[in-house]
C-alpha positions in Angstrom: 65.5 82.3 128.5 68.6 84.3 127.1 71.1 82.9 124.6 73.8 84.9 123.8 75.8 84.2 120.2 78.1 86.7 118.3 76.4 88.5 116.1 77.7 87.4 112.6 78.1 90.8 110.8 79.2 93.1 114.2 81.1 90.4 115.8 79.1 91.4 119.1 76.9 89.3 121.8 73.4 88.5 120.3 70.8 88.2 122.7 67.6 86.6 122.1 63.9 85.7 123.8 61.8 82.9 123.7 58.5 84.0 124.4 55.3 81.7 124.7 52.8 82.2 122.4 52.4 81.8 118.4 53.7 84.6 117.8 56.0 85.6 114.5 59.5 86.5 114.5 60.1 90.0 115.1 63.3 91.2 114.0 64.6 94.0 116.1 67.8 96.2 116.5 69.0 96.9 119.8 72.3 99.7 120.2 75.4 99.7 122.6 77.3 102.4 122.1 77.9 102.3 118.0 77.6 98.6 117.7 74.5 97.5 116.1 72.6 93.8 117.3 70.1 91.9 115.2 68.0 89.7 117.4 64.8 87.1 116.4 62.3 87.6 119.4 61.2 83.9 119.2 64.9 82.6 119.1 64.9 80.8 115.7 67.9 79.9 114.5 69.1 81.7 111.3 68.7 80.2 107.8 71.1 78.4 106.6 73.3 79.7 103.6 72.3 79.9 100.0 72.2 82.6 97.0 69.7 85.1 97.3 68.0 87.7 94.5 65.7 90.2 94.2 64.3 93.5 93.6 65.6 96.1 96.2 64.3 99.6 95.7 67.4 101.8 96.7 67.5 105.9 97.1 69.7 107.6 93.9 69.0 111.2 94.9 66.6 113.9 94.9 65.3 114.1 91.7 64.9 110.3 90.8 63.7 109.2 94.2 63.6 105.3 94.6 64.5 103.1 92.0 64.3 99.3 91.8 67.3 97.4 91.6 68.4 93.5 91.1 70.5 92.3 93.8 72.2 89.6 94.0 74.0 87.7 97.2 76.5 85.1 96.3 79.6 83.9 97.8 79.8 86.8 100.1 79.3 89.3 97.7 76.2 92.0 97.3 75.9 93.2 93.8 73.2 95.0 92.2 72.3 96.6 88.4 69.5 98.6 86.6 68.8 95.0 84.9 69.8 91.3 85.5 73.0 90.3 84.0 74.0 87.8 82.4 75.6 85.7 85.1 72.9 86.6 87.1 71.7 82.8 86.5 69.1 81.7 88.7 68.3 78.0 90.0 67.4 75.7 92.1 70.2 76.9 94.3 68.6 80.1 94.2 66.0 81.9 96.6 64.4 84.5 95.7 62.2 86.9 97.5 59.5 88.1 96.6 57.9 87.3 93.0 58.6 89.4 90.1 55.6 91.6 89.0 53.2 90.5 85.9 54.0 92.9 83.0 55.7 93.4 79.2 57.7 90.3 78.1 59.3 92.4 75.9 63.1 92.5 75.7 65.2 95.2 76.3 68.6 96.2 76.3 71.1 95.3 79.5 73.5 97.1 80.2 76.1 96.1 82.8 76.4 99.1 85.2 77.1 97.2 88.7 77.3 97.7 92.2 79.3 95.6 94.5 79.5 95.3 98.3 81.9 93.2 100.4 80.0 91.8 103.2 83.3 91.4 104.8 84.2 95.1 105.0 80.3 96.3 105.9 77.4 96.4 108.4 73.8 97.1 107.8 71.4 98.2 110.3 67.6 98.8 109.7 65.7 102.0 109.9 63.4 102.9 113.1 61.3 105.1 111.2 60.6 102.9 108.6 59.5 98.9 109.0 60.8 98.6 105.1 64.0 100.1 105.1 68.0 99.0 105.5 71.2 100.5 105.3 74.6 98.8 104.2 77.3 100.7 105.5 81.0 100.5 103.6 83.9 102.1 104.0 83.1 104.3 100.9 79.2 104.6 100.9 76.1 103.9 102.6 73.3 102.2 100.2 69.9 103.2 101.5 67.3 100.7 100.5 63.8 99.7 100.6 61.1 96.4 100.2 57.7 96.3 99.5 56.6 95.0 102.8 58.4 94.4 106.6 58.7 90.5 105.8 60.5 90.7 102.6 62.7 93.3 104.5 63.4 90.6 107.4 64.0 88.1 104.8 66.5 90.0 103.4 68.0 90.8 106.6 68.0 86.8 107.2 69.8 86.5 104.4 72.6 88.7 104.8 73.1 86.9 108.3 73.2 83.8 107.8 75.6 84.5 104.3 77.7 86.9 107.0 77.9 83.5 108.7 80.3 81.9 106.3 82.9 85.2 107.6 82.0 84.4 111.3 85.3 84.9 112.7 86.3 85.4 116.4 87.9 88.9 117.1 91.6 89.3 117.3 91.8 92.7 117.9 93.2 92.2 121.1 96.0 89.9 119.8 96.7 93.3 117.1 97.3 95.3 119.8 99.9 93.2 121.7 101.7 92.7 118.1 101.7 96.5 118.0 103.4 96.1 121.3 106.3 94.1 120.3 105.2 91.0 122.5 108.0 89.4 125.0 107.9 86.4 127.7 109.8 85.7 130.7 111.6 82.1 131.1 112.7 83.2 135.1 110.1 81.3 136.6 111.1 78.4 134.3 115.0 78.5 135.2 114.0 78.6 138.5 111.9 75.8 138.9 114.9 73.9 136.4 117.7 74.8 138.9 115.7 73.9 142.1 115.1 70.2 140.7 118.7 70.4 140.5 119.3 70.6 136.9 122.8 72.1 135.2 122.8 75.8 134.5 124.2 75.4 131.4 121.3 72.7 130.0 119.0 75.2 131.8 120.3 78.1 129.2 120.0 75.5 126.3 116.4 75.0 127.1 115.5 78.1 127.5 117.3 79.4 124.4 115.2 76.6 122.5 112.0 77.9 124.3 112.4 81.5 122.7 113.7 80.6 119.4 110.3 79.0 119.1 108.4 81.4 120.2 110.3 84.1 118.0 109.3 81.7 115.3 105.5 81.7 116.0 105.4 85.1 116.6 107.0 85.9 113.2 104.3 83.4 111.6 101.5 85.2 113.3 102.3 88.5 112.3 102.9 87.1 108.5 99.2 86.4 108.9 98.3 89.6 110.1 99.8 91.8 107.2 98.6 89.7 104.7 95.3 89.6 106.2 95.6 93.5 106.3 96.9 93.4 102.6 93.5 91.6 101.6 91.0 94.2 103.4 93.3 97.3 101.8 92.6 95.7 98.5 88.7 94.8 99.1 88.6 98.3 99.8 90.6 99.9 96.8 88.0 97.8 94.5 85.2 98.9 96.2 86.5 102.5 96.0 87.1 102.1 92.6 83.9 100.7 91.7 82.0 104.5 92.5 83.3 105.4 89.1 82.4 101.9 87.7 78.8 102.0 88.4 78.5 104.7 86.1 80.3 102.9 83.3 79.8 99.6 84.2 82.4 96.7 85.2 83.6 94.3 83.2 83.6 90.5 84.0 86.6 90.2 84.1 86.6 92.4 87.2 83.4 91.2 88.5 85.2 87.6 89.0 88.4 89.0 90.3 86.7 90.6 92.8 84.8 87.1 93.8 87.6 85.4 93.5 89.1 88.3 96.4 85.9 87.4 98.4 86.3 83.6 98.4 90.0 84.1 99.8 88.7 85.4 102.7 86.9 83.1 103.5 90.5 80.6 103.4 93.6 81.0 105.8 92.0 84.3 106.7 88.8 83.4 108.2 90.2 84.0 111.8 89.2 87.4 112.3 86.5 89.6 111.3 86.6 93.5 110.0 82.9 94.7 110.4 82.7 98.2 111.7 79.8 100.6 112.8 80.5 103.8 112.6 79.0 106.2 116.1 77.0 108.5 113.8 74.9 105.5 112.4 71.9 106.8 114.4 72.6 110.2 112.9 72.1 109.0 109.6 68.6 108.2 107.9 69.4 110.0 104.4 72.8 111.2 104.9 75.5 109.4 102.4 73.1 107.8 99.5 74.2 108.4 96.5 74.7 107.1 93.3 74.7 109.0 90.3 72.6 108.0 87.5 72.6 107.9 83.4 69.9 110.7 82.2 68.6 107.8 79.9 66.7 105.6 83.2 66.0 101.7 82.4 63.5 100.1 85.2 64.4 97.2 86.2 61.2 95.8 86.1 60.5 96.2 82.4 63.9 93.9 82.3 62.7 91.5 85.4 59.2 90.5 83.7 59.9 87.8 81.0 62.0 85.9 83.7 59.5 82.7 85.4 61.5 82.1 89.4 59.7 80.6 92.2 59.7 82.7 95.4 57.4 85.3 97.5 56.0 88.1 95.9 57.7 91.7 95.2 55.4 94.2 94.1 56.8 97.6 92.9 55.4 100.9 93.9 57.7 104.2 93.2 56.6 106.1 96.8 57.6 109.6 96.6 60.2 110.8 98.7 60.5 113.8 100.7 63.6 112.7 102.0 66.1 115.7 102.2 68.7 115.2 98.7 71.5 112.8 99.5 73.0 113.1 96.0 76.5 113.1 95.6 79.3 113.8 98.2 80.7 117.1 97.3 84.1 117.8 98.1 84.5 121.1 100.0 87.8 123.7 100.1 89.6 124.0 103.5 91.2 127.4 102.6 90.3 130.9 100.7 92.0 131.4 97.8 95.9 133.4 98.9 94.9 137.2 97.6 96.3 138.6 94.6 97.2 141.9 95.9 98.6 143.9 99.2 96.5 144.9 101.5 96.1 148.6 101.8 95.8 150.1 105.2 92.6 152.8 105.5 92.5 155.9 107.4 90.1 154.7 111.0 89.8 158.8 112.0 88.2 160.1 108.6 85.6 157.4 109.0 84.8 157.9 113.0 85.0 161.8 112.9 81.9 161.7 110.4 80.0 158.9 111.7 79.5 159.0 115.1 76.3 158.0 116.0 75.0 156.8 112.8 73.0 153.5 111.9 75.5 151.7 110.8 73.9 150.3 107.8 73.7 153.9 106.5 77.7 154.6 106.6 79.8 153.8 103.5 82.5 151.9 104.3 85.5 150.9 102.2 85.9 146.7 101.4 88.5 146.0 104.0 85.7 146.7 107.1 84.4 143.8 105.4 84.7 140.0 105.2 83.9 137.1 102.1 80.5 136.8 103.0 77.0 138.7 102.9 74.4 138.7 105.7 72.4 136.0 104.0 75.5 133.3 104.5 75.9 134.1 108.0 72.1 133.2 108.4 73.3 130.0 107.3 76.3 129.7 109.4 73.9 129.8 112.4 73.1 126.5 111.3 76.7 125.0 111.3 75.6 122.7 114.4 72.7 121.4 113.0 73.3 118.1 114.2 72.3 119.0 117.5 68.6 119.7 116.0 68.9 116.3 114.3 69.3 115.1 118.0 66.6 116.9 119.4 64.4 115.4 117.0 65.5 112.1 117.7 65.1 112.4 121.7 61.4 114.1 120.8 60.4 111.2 118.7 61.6 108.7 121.8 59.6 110.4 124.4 62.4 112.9 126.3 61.1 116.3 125.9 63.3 117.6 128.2 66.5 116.4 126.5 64.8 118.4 123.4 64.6 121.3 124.9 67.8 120.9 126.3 69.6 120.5 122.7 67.5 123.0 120.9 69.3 125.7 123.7 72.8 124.2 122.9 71.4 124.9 119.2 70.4 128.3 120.3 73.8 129.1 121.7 76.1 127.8 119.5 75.6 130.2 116.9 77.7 132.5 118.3 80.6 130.4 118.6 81.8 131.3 115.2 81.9 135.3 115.7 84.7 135.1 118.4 87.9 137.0 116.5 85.3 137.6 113.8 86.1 141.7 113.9 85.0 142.4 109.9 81.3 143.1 109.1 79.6 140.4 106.4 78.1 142.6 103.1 74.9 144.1 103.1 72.8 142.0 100.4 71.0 144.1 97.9 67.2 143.8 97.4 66.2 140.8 96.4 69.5 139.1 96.2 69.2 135.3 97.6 71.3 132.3 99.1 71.8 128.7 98.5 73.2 126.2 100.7 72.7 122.6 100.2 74.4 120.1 102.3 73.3 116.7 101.6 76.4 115.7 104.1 74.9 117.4 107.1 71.1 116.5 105.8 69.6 120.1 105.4 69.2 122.4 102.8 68.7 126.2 103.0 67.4 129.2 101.7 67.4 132.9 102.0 66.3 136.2 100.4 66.8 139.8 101.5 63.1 140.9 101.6 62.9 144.4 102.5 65.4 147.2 101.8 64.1 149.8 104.5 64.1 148.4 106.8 66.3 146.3 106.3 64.8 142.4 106.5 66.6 139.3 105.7 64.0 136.3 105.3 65.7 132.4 105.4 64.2 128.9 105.6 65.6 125.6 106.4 64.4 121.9 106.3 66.7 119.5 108.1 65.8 115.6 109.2 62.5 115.5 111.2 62.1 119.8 111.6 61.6 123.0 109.7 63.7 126.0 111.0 63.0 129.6 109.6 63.6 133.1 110.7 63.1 137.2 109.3 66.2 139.3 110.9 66.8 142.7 111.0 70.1 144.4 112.8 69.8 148.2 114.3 73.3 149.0 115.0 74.8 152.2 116.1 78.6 152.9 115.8 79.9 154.8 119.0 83.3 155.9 118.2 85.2 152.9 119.9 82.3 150.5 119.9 79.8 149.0 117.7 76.5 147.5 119.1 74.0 145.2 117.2 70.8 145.1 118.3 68.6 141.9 116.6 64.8 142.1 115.8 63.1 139.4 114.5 61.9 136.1 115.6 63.5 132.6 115.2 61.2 129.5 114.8 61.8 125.7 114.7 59.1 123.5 114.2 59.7 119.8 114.6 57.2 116.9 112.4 55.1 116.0 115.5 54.2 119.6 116.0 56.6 121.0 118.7 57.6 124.6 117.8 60.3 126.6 119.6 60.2 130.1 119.2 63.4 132.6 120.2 64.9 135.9 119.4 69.2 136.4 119.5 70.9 138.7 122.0 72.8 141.7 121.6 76.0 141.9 120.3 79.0 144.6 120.9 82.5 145.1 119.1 85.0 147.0 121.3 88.3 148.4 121.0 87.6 150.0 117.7 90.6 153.0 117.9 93.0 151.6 120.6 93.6 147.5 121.5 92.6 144.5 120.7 88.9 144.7 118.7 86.8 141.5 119.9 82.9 141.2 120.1 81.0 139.7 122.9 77.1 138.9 123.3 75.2 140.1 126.3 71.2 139.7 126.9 68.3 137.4 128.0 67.2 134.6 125.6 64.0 133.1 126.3 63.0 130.3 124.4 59.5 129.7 124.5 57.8 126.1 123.9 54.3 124.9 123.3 54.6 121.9 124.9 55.9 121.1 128.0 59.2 123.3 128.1 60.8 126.2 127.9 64.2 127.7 128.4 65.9 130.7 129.7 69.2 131.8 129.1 71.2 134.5 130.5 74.6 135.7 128.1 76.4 137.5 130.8 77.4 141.0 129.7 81.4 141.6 130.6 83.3 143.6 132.6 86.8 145.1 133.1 87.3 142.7 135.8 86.1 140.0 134.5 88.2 137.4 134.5 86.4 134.3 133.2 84.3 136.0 130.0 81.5 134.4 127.6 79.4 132.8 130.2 76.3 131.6 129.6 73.6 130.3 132.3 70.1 129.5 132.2 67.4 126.7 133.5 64.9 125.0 132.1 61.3 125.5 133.3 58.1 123.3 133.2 54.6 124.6 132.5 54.1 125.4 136.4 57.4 127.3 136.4 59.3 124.5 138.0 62.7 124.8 137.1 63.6 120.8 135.8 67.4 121.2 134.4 70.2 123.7 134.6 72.3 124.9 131.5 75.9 126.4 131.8 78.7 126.8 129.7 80.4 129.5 127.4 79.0 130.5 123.6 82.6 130.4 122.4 83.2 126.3 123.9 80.7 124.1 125.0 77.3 123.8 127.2 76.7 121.2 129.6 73.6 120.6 131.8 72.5 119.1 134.9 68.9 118.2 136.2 67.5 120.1 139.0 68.1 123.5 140.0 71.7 124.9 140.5 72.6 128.6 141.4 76.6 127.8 140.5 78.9 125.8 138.3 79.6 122.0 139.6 83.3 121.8 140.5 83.3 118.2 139.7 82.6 117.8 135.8 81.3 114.4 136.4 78.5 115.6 137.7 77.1 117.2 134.5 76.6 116.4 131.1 78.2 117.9 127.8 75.8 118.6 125.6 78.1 120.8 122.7 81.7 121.3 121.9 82.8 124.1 119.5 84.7 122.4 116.6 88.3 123.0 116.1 89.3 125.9 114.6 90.9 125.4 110.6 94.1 124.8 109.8 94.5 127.2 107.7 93.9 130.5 109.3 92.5 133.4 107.1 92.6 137.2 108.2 88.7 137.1 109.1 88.7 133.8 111.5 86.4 132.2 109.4 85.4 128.9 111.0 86.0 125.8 108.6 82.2 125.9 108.0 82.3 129.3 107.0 85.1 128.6 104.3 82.7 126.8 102.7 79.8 129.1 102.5 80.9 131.0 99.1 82.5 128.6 97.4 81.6 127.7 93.8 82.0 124.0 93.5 81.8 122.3 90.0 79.0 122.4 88.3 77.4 124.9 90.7 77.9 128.1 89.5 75.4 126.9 85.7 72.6 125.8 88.5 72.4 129.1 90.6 69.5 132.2 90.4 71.8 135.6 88.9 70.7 136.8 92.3 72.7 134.5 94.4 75.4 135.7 96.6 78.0 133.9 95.3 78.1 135.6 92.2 78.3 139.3 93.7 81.4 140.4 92.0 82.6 142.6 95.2 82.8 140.0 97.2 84.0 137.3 94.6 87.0 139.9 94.3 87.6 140.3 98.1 87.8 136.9 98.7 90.3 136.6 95.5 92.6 139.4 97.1 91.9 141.9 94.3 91.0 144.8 96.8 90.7 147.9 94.0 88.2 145.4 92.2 86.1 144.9 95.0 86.3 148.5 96.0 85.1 149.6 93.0 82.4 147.5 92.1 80.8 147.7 96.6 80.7 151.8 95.4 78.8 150.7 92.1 76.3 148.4 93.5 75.7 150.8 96.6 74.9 153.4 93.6 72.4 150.9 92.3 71.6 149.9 96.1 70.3 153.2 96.6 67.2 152.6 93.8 66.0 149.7 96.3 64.1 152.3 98.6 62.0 153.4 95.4 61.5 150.3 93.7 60.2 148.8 97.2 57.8 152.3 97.4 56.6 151.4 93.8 55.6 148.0 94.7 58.3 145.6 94.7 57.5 142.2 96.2 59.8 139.2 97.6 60.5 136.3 94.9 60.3 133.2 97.3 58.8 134.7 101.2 55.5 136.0 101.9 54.8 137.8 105.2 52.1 136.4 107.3 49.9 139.0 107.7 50.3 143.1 107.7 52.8 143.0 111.1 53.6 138.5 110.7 57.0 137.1 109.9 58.1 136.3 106.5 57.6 132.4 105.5 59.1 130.9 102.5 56.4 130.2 99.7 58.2 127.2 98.0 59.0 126.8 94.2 63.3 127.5 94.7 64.3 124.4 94.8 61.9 123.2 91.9 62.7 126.1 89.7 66.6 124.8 90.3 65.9 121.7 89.2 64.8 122.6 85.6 66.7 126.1 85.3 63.7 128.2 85.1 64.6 131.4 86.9 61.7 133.7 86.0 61.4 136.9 88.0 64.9 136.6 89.1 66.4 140.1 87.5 70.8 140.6 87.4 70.4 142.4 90.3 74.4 142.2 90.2 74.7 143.7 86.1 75.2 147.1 85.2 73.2 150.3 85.8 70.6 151.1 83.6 71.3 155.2 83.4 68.2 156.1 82.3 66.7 154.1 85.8 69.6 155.9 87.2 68.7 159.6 86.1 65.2 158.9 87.2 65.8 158.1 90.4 68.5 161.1 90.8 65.6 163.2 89.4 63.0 161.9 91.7 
């Protein structure tokens, strides 16, 4: 038997089973769209109202892991601390889960650093990967938390239900709308029915004027109630907001009771409607938004909880390490390069072609304005701008849809190249051993690479995102024809998900034309086959372009069982979007219904530089705050060539690219003399190079050993050595 009920915190229908047998409640989340449903398999009702407390475990960041927490959840309010405060008082009217752990009954210090959550203005969901996890989802933050055990996690759950309960509100977003709308009625229908029973005009008029006079009056009342109800929510969520930077220092209670007192309002003349949300990446989002940043000097909360004596379950503490990727704080990034200093200076195109022709490209000295803000070892990372689509592949993988894996890990594959279209300026060549941070606790992943190998050439990168490793060794041979450049890659690209699936791939070749006369673009042309070893694997065909052609960029390619049975088809172009369609199909559908988008290139920035750099790209060498103190000397973002280009001081950066090419040119002999790779390894005497570890540990405590200024000055008597040699 079905019941359906709203769903107190998401203001959707609630479905539930009865099932026979003894069985025990089940809690379970079921998804439409972004809404989120809670349901109780053997259709109990939920618990009726009451103050809860506890110890919660919730994520801080990367270093500190899990820490436990006291929560508290009275009169609508979620608030936690470090330790119990003071009017944290517990009674009878008090339940709380789980019991407190035996331990010192000594005293210590509290302090009252709080966090508060409006269950009015939030949602929660829980975790499918984990049986002891939640989220609570705000407008300003997502707390990520944890129990000791899948019933004390229901039990919470219960609790924030049936406290959500006291908000149950029908929607009214409908109403909103028609308010928006300026609503209006029509009295015809009325005068007519009036004059046919014969009644004057003119009392016909009177009524009717009486009829909309109190209508306008009602309507005036309702939207009264609408703005102030609006008014209320904006100020829930300006304390809220406010109370990131209150955490930290800890809120007063003066401020703790205003904001209850806020709380208890709503539940008055305004408990008509309710304001829960979900947002549509929720499922996107196992580590994504945690944060909270913590004092240096870390009190448990346990050594606080013991001396107290409360009746309840049990709560045992355990402090599981985390490999979770770092979800510290949300970092703020630019959306424009800084506006150059200087005038650009033209540069003479024939003296450079005349004595070049032919030549590896990586061999001809160019001056700075060939080149744009970033090196090779950031546009590694820029491959990676569309890493959600990995996140989804993971995701279908985990549920049983290997072919909807495949099928995202080729989107994946593709849209790397969407951010070269315009790009016409070549990245800088990284010196030996120079390396590249990028972490992105926003998009989940973090990222490393190193330049491995002066001659050849090798650039070595490795990245852990949610649920899948993805690393790579590149090399470009390039040859510069006059009035075209091509790029030929070697190397192999590898993505390895956590239940073992590993997709291999290498990138296609790449041309710049209209070097001398017209408009310079680039396009990629080649076969990409991405190989599987699994079920699946892909081919995709980057068709090469023509004078003629009028509809460039296109990309087509099917995916093929292990008997060679071709399952889905893949079009699209590498500069918009892909779509697919199951089965085999020789030609594009002319109906778009038909077929199913799997990526879409994001909108270009608003603020247009000279090198097209995507909004991602922006990003890439950017020193935020407190970045710069935490970085290797060898990173990329401190080359002082491209720090001045990006800055608009071109003589700068043209004289210091002509310095560190001088001291590029030792790289070949230090390699011969048996230089080796800081972070990578290669696998083997022929294997790829795979990152070692030990980066992201020796950032954490500042230790950069074996990490030379490979951006300082020349030693001359290196210098006259090498000349000598």
């Amino acid at each position: 038997m079905r019941v359906k009920e709203m769903h107190p915190l998401c203001c959707i229908t609630l479905e539930s089973t009865s099932e026979i047998g003894d069985q025990s409640p089940e809690p379970t989340l079921l998804r439409t769209g972004s809404a989120v449903v809670y349901s109780n398999i053997n259709g109990s009702d939920i618990i009726n109202a009451s103050d809860v407390a506890g110890i919660l475990y919730k994520w801080t960041n990367y270093h500190k892991g899990w820490r436990s927490r006291w929560f508290t959840l009275r009169n609508g309010i979620l608030s936690y601390s470090k330790n119990r405060r003071p009017d944290h008082i517990t009674g009878d009217d008090v339940r709380l889960i789980g019991n407190l752990p035996a331990g010192n009954n000594s005293r210590r210090k509290c302090r009252k650093s709080v966090g508060i959550v409006h269950l009015k203005v939030s949602s929660f969901r829980e975790s499918k990967s984990d049986d002891r996890r939640f989220y609570i989802f705000t407008s300003t933050k997502t707390l990520h938390l944890r129990t000791n055990s899948k019933k004390e996690r229901a039990a919470w759950i219960e609790a924030l239900i049936s406290t959500r309960n006291l908000f149950q509100l029908r929607p009214l977003n409908d109403n909103f709308s028609l308010l928006q709308n300026d609503v209006s009625i029509s009295t015809e229908r009325l005068k007519k029915r009036l004059l046919d029973e014969g009644i004057g005009e003119g009392l016909v008029n009177d009524c009717e004027q009486i009829m909309l006079s109190e209508f306008s009056e009602i309507k005036g009342q309702l939207k009264s109630l609408c703005d102030e109800r609006s008014n209320l929510l904006d100020t829930l969520s300006q304390l809220e907001a406010a109370n990131i930077e209150a955490e930290a220092s800890g809120v007063h209670d003066g401020e703790f009771q205003l904001m209850k007192q806020l709380s208890s309002i709503g539940r008055g003349k305004y408990s008509e409607w309710s304001t829960t949300e979900s947002s549509d990446d929720i499922e996107k989002q196992e580590l994504d938004e945690a944060s909270d940043e913590e004092e240096a000097n870390y009190l448990d909360a346990n050594e606080c909880f013991s001396e107290l004596h409360l009746s309840g379950g049990s709560v045992v503490v355990d402090h599981m390490a985390s490999n979770s990727i770092d979800a510290s704080a949300q970092v703020t990034r630019r959306t424009k390069l800084p506006d150059p200093i200087e005038k650009e200076k033209g540069v003479s195109l024939w003296s450079m072609i005349k004595d070049n022709v032919g030549k590896d490209l990586t061999r001809v000295c160019l001056p700075v304005y060939f080149n744009e803000p970033l090196s090779s070892l950031q546009k590694c990372f820029e491959d990676l701008e569309y890493s959600y689509l990995l996140d989804r592949a993971y995701e279908h993988g985990k549920s049983g849809n290997s072919l909807l894996r495949i099928l995202n890990v080729a989107a994946f594959a593709v849209s790397g190249y969407a951010s070269t279209e315009g790009r016409n300026c070549k990245p800088f060549n990284p010196l030996l051993g120079e390396t590249y941070e990028a972490d992105f606790p926003e998009k989940g992943i973090r990222f490393f690479s190193e330049k491995v190998s002066h001659h050849p050439t090798l650039i070595a990168c490795h990245c852990e995102g949610r649920g899948w490793k993805f690393w790579a060794d590149s090399n470009l041979k390039s040859k510069f024809w006059g009035r075209s450049i091509q790029l030929d890659p070697v190397g192999t690209l590898t993505l390895e998900f956590d239940d073992g699936e590993i997709f291999r791939w290498s990138k296609v070749t790449t041309s710049i034309y209209n070097l001398i006369l017209g408009k310079i673009y680039c396009d990629h042309h080649g076969i990409m086959h991405i190989r599987g070893n699994r079920q699946y694997s892909c081919k995709l065909k980057f068709k090469e372009p023509s004078i003629i052609e009028r509809n460039p960029h296109q990309v087509h390619g099917f995916v093929e069982d292990v008997s060679g049975k071709k399952v889905a088809t893949l079009f699209g172009k590498w500069n918009e979007s892909m779509y697919y369609m199951n089965g085999e199909w020789t030609s594009k559908p002319k109906d778009s219904s038909d077929s199913s988008l799997l990526w879409t290139r994001n909108k270009p920035p608003l603020n247009l530089t000279r090198y097209n750099l995507s909004s991602f790209a922006i990003t890439l060498n950017e020193l935020t705050p407190g970045l710069k103190e935490k970085l290797p000397p060898t990173d990329s973002r401190l080359r002082p060539d491209q720090r001045h280009l990006e800055n608009g001081e071109y003589d700068k950066a043209n004289s210091e690219k002509l310095r560190l090419e001088t001291r590029q040119r030792m790289s070949r002999k230090l390699q011969e003399n048996g230089w080796r790779p800081r972070w990578f390894q290669r696998e083997g005497e022929d294997g790829t190079f795979r990152y070692t570890g030990g980066y992201w540990e020796a950032r954490e405590t500042g230790t950069w050993d074996g990490c030379p200024n490979i951006f300082g000055e020349i030693d001359q008597e290196l210098l006259t050595s090498f000349e000598g040699s």
